[in-house]
C-alpha positions as CSV (number, residue, x, y, z in Angstrom):
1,X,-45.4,-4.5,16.7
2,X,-44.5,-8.2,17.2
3,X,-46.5,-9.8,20.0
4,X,-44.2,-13.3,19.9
5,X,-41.1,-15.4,19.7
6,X,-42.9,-17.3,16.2
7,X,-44.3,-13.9,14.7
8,X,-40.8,-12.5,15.2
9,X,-38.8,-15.7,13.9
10,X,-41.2,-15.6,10.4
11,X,-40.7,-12.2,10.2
12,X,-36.5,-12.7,10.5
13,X,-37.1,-15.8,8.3
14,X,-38.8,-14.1,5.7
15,X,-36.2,-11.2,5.1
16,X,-33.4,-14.1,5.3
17,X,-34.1,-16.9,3.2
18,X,-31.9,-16.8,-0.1
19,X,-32.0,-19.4,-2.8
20,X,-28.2,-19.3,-3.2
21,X,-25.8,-20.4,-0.7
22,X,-25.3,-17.9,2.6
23,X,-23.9,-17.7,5.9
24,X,-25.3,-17.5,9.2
25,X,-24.1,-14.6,11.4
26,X,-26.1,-15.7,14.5
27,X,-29.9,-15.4,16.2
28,X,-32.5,-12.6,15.8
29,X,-32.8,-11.1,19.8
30,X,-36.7,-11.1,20.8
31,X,-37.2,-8.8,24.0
32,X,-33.7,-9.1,24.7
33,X,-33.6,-13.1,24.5
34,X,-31.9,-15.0,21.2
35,X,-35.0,-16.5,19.2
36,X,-33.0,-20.2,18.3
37,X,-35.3,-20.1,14.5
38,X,-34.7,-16.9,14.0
39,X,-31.3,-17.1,12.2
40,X,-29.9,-13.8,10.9
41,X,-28.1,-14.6,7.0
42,X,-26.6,-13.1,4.3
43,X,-26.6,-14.3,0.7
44,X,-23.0,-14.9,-0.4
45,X,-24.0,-13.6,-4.3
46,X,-24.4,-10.3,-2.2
47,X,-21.1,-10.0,-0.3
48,X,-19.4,-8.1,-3.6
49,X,-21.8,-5.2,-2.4
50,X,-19.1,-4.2,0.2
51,X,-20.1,-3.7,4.2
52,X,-19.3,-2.2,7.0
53,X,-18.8,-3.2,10.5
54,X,-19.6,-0.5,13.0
55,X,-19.5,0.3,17.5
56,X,-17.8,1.3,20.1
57,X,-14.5,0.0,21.7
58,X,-15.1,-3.2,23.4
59,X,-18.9,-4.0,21.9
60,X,-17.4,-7.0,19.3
61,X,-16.3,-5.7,16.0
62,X,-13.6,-7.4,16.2
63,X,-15.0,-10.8,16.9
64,X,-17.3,-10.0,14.3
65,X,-15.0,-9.9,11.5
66,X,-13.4,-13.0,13.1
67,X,-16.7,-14.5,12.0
68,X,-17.4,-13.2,8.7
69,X,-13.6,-13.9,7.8
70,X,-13.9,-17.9,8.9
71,X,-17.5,-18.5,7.6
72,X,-16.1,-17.0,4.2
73,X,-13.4,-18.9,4.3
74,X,-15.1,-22.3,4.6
75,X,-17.4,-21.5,2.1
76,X,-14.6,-21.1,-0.1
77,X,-14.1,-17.5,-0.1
78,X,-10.6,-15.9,0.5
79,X,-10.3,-13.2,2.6
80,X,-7.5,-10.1,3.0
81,X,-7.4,-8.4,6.8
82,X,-6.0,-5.4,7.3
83,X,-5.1,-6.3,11.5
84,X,-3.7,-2.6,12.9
85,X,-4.6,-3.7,16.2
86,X,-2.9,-7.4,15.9
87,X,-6.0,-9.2,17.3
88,X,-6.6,-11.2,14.0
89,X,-3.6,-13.8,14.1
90,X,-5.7,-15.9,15.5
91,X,-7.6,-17.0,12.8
92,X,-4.6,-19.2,12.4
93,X,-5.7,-22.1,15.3
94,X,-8.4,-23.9,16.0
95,X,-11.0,-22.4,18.6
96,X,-11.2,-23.6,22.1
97,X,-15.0,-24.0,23.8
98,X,-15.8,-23.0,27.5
99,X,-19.1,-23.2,29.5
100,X,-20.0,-19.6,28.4
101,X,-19.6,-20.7,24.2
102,X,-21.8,-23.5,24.6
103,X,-24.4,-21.9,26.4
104,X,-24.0,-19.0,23.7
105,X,-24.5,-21.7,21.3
106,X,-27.4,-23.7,22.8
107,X,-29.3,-20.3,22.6
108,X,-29.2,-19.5,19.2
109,X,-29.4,-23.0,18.0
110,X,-25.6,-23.0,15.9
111,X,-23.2,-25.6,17.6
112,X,-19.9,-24.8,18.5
113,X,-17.3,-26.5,15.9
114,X,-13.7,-25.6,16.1
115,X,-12.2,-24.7,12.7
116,X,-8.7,-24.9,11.4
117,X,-8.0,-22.9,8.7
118,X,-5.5,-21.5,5.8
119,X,-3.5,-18.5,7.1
120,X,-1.0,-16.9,5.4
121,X,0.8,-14.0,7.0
122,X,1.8,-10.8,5.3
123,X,3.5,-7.3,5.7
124,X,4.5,-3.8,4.2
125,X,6.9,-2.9,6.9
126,X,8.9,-4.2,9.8
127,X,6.3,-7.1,11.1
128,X,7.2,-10.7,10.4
129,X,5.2,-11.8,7.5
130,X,5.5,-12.2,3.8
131,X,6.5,-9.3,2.2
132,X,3.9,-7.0,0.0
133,X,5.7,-4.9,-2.2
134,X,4.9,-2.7,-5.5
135,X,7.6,-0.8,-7.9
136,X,7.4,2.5,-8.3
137,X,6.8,2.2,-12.5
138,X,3.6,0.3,-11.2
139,X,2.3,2.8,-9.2
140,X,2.4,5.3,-12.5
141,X,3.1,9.4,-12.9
142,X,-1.1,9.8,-12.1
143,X,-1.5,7.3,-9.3
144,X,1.7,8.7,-7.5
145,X,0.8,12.5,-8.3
146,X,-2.1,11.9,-5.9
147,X,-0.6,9.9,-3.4
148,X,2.1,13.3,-2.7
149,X,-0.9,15.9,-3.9
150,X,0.6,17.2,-6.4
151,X,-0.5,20.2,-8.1
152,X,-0.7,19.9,-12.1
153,X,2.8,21.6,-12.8
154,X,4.3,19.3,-10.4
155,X,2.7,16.2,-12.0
156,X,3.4,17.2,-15.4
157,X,7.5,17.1,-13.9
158,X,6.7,13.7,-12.7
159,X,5.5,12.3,-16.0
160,X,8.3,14.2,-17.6
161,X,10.3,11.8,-15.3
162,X,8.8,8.2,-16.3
163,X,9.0,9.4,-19.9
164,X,12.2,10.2,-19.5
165,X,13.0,6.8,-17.6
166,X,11.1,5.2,-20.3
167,X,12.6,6.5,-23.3
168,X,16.3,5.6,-22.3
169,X,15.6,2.3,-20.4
170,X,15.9,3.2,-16.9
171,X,13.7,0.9,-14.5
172,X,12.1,3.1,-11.8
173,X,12.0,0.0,-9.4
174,X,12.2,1.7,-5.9
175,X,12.2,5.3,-4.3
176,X,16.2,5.6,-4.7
177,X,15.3,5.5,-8.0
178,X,12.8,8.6,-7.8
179,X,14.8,10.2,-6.3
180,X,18.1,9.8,-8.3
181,X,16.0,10.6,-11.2
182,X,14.8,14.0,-9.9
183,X,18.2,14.7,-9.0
184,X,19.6,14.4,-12.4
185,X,17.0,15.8,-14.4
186,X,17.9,19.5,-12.5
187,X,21.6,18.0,-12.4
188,X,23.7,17.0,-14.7
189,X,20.7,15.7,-17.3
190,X,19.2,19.6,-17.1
191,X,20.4,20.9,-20.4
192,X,18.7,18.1,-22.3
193,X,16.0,16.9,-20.9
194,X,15.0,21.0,-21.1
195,X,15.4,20.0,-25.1
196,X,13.5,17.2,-25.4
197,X,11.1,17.3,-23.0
198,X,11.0,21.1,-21.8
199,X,11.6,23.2,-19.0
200,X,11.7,21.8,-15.7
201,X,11.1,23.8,-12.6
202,X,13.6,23.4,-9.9
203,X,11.4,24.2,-7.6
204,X,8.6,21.7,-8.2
205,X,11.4,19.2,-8.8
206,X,12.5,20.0,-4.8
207,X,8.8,20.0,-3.7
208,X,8.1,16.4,-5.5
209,X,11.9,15.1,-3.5
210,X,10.3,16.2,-0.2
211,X,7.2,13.9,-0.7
212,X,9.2,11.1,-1.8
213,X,11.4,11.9,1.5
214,X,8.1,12.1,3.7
215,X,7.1,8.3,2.3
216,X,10.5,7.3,2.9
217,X,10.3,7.8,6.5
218,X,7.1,6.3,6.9
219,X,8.8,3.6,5.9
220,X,8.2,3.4,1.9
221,X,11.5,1.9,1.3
222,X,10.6,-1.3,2.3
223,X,7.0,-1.2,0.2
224,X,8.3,0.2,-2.9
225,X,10.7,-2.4,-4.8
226,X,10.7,-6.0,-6.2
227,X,9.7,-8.7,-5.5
228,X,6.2,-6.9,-7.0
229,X,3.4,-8.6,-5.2
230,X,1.1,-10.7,-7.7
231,X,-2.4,-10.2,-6.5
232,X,-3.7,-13.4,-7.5
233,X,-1.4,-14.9,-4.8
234,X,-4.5,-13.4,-2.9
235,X,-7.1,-15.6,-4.0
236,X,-6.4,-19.4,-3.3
237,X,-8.7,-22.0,-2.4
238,X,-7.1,-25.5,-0.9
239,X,-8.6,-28.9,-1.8
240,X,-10.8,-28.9,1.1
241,X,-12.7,-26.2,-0.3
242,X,-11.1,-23.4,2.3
243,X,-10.3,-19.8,1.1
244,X,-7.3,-18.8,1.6
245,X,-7.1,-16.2,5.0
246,X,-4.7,-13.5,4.5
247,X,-3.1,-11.8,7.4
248,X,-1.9,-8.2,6.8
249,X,0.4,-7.4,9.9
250,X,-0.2,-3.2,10.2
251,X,0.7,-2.9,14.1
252,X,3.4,-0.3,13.3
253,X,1.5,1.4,11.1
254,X,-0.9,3.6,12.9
255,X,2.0,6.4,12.8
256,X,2.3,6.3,9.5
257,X,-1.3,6.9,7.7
258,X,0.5,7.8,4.4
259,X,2.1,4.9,3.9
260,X,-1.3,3.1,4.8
261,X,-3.5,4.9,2.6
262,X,-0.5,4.6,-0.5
263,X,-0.5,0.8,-0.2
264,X,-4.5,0.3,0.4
265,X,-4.8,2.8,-3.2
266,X,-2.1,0.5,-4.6
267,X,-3.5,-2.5,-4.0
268,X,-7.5,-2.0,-4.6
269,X,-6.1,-0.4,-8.0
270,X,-3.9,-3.5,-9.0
271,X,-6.8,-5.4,-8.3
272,X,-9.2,-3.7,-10.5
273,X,-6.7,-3.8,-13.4
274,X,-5.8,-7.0,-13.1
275,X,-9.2,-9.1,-12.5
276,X,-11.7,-9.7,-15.6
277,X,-15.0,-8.6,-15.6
278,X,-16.9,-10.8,-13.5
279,X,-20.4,-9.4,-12.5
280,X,-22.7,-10.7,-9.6
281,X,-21.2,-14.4,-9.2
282,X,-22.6,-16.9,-6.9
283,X,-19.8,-15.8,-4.4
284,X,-16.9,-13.3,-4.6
285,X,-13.7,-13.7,-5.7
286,X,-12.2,-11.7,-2.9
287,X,-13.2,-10.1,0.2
288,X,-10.9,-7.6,2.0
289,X,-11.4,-6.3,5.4
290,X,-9.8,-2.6,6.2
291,X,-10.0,-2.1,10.2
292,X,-9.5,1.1,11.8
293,X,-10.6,2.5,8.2
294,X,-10.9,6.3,9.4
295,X,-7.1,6.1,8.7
296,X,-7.3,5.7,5.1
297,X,-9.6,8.3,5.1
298,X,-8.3,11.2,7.3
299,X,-5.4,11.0,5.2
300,X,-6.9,11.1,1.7
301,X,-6.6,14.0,-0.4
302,X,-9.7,15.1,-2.0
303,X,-8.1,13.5,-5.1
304,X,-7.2,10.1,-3.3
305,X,-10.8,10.5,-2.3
306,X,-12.0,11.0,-6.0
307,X,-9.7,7.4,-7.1
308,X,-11.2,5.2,-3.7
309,X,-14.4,6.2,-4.7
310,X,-14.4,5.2,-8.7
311,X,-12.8,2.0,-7.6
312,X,-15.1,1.1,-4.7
313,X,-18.0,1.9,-7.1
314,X,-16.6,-0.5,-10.2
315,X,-14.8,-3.2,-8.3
316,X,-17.4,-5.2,-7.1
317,X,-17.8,-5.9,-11.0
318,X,-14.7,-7.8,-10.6
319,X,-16.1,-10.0,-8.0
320,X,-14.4,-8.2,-5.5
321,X,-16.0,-7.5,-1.7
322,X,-14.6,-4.6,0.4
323,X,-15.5,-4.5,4.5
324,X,-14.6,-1.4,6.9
325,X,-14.7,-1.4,10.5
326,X,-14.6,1.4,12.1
327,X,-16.5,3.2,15.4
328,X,-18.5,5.4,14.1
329,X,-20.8,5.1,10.1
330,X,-19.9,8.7,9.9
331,X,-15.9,7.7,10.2
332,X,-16.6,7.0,6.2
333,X,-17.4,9.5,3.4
334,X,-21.1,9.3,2.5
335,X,-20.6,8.8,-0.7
336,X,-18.4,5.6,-0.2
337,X,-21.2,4.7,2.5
338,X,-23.7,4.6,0.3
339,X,-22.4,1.9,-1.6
340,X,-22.1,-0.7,1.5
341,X,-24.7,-3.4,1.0
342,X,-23.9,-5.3,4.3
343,X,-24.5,-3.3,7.4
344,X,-23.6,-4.3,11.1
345,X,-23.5,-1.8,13.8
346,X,-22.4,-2.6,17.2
347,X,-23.6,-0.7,20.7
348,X,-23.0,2.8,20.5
349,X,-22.1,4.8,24.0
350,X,-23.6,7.8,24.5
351,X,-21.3,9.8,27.5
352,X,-21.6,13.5,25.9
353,X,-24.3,15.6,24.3
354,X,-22.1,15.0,21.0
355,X,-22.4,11.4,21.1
356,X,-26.0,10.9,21.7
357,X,-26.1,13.3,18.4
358,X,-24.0,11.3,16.9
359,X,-26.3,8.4,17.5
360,X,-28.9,9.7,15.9
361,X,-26.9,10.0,13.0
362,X,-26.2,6.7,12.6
363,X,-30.0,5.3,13.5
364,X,-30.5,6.9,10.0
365,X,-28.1,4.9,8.1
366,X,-30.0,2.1,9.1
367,X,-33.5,0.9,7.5
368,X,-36.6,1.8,9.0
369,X,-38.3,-0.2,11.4
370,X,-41.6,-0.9,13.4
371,X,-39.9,-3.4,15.3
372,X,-37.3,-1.1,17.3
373,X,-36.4,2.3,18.1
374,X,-33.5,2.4,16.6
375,X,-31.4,5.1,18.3
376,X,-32.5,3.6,22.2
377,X,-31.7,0.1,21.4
378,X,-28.1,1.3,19.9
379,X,-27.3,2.3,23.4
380,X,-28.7,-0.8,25.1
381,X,-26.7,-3.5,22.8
382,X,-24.7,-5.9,25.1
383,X,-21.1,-6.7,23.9
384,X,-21.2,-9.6,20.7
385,X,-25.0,-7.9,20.0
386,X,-25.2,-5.7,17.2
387,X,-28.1,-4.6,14.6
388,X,-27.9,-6.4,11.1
389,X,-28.8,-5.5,7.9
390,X,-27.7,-6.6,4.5
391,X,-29.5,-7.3,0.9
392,X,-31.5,-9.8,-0.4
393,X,-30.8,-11.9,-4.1
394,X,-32.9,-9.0,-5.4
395,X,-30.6,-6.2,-4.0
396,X,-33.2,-5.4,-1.4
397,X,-32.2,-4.6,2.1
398,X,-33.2,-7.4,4.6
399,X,-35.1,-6.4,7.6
400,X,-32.9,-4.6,10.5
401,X,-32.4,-7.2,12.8
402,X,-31.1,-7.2,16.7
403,X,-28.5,-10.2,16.7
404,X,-27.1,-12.1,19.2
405,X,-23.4,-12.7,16.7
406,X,-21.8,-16.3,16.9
407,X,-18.9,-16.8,18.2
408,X,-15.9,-17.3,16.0
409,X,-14.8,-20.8,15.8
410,X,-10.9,-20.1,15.7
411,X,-8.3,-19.3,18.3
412,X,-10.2,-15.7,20.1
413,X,-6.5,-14.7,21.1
414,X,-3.2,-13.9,19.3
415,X,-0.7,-16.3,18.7
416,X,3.0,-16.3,19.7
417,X,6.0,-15.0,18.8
418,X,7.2,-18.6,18.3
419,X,3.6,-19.5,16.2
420,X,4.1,-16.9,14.0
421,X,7.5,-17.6,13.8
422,X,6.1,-21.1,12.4
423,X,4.0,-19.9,9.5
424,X,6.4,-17.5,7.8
425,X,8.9,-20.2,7.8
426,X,7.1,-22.7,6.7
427,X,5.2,-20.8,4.0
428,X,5.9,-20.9,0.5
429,X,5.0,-17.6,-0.5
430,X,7.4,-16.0,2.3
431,X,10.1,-18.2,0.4
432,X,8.9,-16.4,-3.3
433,X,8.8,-13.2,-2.1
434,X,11.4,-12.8,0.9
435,X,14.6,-13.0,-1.1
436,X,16.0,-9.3,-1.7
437,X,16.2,-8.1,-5.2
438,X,18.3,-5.3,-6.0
439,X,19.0,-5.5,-10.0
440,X,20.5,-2.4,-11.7
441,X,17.8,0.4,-12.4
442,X,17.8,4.4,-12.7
443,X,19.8,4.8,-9.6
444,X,23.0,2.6,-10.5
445,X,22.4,3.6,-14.4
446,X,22.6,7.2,-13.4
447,X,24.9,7.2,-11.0
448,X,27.6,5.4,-13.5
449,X,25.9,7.9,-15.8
450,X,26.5,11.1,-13.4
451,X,30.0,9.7,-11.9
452,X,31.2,9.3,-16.2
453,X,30.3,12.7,-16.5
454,X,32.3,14.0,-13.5
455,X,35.4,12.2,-15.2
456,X,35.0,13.6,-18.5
457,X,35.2,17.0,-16.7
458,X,37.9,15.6,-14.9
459,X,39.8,14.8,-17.8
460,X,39.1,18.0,-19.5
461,X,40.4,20.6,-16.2
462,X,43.7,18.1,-17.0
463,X,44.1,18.4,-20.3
464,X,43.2,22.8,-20.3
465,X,45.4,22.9,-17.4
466,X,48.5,21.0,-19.1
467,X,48.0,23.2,-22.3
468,X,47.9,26.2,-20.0
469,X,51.0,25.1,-18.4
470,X,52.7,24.4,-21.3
471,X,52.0,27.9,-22.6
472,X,53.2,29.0,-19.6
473,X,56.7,27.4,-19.9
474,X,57.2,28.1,-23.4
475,X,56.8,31.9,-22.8
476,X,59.1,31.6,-20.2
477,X,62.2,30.0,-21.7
478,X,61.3,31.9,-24.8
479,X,62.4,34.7,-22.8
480,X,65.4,33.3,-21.2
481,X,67.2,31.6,-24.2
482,X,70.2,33.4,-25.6
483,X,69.5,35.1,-28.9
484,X,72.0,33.3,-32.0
485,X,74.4,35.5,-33.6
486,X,74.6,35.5,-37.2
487,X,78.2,33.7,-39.2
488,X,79.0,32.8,-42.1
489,X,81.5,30.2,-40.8
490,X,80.9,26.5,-40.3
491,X,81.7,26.8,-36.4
492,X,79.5,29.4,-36.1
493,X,76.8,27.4,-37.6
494,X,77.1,24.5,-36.0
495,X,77.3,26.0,-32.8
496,X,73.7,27.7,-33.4
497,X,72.8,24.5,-34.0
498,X,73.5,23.1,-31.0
499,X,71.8,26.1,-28.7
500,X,68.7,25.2,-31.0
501,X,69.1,22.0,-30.2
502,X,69.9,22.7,-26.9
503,X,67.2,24.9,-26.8
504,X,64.7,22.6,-27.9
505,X,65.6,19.5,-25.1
506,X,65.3,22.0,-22.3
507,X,62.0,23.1,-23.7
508,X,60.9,19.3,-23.4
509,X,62.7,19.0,-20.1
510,X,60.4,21.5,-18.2
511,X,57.4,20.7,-20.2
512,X,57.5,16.7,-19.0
513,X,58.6,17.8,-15.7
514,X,55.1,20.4,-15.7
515,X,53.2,17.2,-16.9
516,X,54.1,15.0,-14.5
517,X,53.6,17.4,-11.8
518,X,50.2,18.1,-12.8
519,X,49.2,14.4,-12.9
520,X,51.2,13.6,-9.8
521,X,53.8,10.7,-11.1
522,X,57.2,10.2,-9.9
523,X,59.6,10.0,-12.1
């Protein structure tokens, strides 16, 4: 056990001194006192090893991620934040310091420096903010087939569908065009797509419409479309040497999980496609920051589950970071929890028999210790304390650490109506990705498709129903004209004549005036 404030600052100082470039998250906490040397890092080569960011209501998170976001930031690193609770925005003004900041400061020995930084704001549904938006040819027949759960005779149908779209040029841009698609192929397209593709259930077709219906009302109609989002618009650094802070606006979106969990799928996946191979760089390309995380999770199948996992296992490769805050280490699958290199657990509260078990639980998670008890001191953590733990240049987890957090440096309110009005406006990448697109794709194609069809058959009725008619008045007069009597004289025969004749224009009389009547013209 530690006797002193010096044998406890070399013992924090050993675990935390990196040859590469870090940041400092605040002071090691020495019988419940900040210890001013005893500064609490993490390497910034390590930060593609993912984290987490764990407590109760009101211990910090929060404020935590506040940090981690800016002191990435202005070492370069851009960041993506998911903010459901609209807490983050922020991040967009310079801090302001009181008597209780600098006397935070003074005691761990890191000034107070306000910060201004690069914010961009974005959105996938009604917020203000740029808009994030993916097509549905993007998203593919696999991807989508686990985003509605489809069993495998459904998502064969669905692949029938993009083949189909495909092979006759049809761009599936938007859910309109899903669902026009899915109409026509048990519609008017039935007989040959059952040709040349094979037999399509009607049933599965209606089950797959209902999921596209479900997403629709979750408000899928403004994600899926064009302007497709480019990722790399993501991952910007200015001249001053400041990552770019990206601001996703999700306060709407806590009653719509599906829509969440779709995009956050959609996006880690783009990203993993569309970065090279990287490795362990000096620093990430990207860090993203999913708050409130259970929701991705409580709404995952088990085969959305099966695709986070691959991607969260291979996309640090891409120099890619991923960050969950959440109450409770338990709130994410074990097997995704297993691959979080940065740990930082907030006070846990333990009311109920359930929650002092679940405290236990999470003392596990953590690295042993012979410094704390780990599951007493999680109860006794005072709000912007937290327990620390990340890994080394070597992948080695640092010593579990008691911090006292800094405070963040940047604005720790929301901004206006009338400030955030300010940074869409002004931004250039509201003005690229704003302007509504809606070029002709599957759904205009096959309704002109669908609507031709209905004329032909139009047409068709007409044209049987003139010939009927005609038949019809021909039979009639057939039997109503007066029979010629055979002559031999001249008179005679040219008075047969002119009954045939006769005949004949009264035959052409009534079939015109059947025509016209059929097609409705005046005469």
């Amino acid at each position: 056990m530690l006797k002193t404030k010096e044998e406890f600052a070399q013992h924090i100082n050993k675990g935390h001194t990196f040859e590469g470039d870090f940041i400092t998250l605040g002071a090691g906490i020495f019988n419940g006192e900040p210890v001013e040397k005893a500064n609490v890092k993490i390497a910034l080569k390590t930060l593609n090893r993912h984290g987490l960011i764990a407590g109760a209501t009101g211990t910090g998170k929060t404020k935590t991620l506040q940090v981690l976001a800016e002191e990435m930031a202005l070492k370069g690193i851009p960041t993506l934040l998911m903010d459901i609770k609209g807490d983050l925005s922020g991040l967009a003004k310079p801090g302001e310091t009181n008597k209780h900041i600098e006397k935070r400061a003074t005691a761990m020995g890191i000034p107070f420096q306000a910060q201004q930084l690069l914010v961009e704001l974005f959105s996938i549904s009604e917020e203000k903010g740029t808009r994030m938006k993916a097509t549905v040819s993007e998203f593919g027949p696999t991807l989508i087939s686990k985003i509605f759960e489809l069993n495998d005779t459904q998502a064969g149908i669905l692949s029938i569908v993009f083949k189909y779209c495909d092979d006759n040029n049809l761009p599936l841009l938007d859910l309109k065009d899903l669902r026009k698609t899915l109409q026509f192929i048990i519609g008017e397209g039935k007989d040959s797509i059952n040709v040349e593709y094979g037999q399509v259930s009607s049933a599965s077709v209606n089950t797959i419409m209902r999921k596209v219906i479900e997403i629709e009302e979750q408000g899928g109609d403004l994600f899926f479309g064009e302007r497709s989002f480019d990722v790399q618009d993501l991952i910007f650094t200015n001249g001053r040497g400041i990552g770019q802070i990206s601001i996703l606006r999700l306060t709407d979106i806590q009653s719509k999980p599906k829509l969440f969990s779709t995009f956050m799928l959609s996006l880690l996946a783009e990203l993993y496609e569309t970065l090279p191979e990287a490795g362990d760089l000096e620093k990430p390309k990207l860090c993203i920051f999913i708050d409130e995380a259970h929701l991705v999770f409580n709404e995952a199948s088990d085969a959305l589950m099966d695709q986070l996992e691959v991607i969260i296992k291979l996309i640090r490769s891409k120099g890619v970071g991923i960050f969950f805050c959440t109450q409770l280490p338990t709130d994410i699958p074990t097997v995704i929890l297993s691959q979080l290199g940065l740990k930082i657990q907030h006070a846990l509260r333990a009311f109920t028999a359930n929650d002092r078990q679940a405290i236990k639980v999470t003392a596990q998670n953590y690295p042993l210790t012979d410094f704390y008890k780990t599951d007493e001191v999680l109860t006794t953590l005072g709000i912007g304390e937290a327990f620390v733990t990340g890994l080394n240049e070597d992948g080695i987890p640092t010593p579990l650490a008691a911090t006292f957090m800094r405070g963040p440096a940047t604005r720790m309110d929301i901004l206006s109506p009338a400030e955030i009005n300010e940074i869409v406006d002004f931004s250039l990448l509201t003005e690229k990705y704003n302007k509504t697109i809606d070029r002709e794709s599957a759904y205009e194609i096959l309704t002109g498709k669908i609507e031709s069809a209905k004329n032909e058959q139009r047409q068709e009725e007409i044209r049987k129903a003139q010939e009927k008619e005609w038949e019809i008045k021909e039979k009639e007069l057939r039997k109503t004209a007066p029979k010629p009597r055979t002559t031999s004289s001249s008179s005679s025969s040219s008075s047969s004549s002119r009954r045939v004749t006769s005949f004949g224009n009264t035959i052409l009389k009534e079939l015109t005036r059947g025509l016209f009547g059929i097609l409705g013209i005046k005469r």
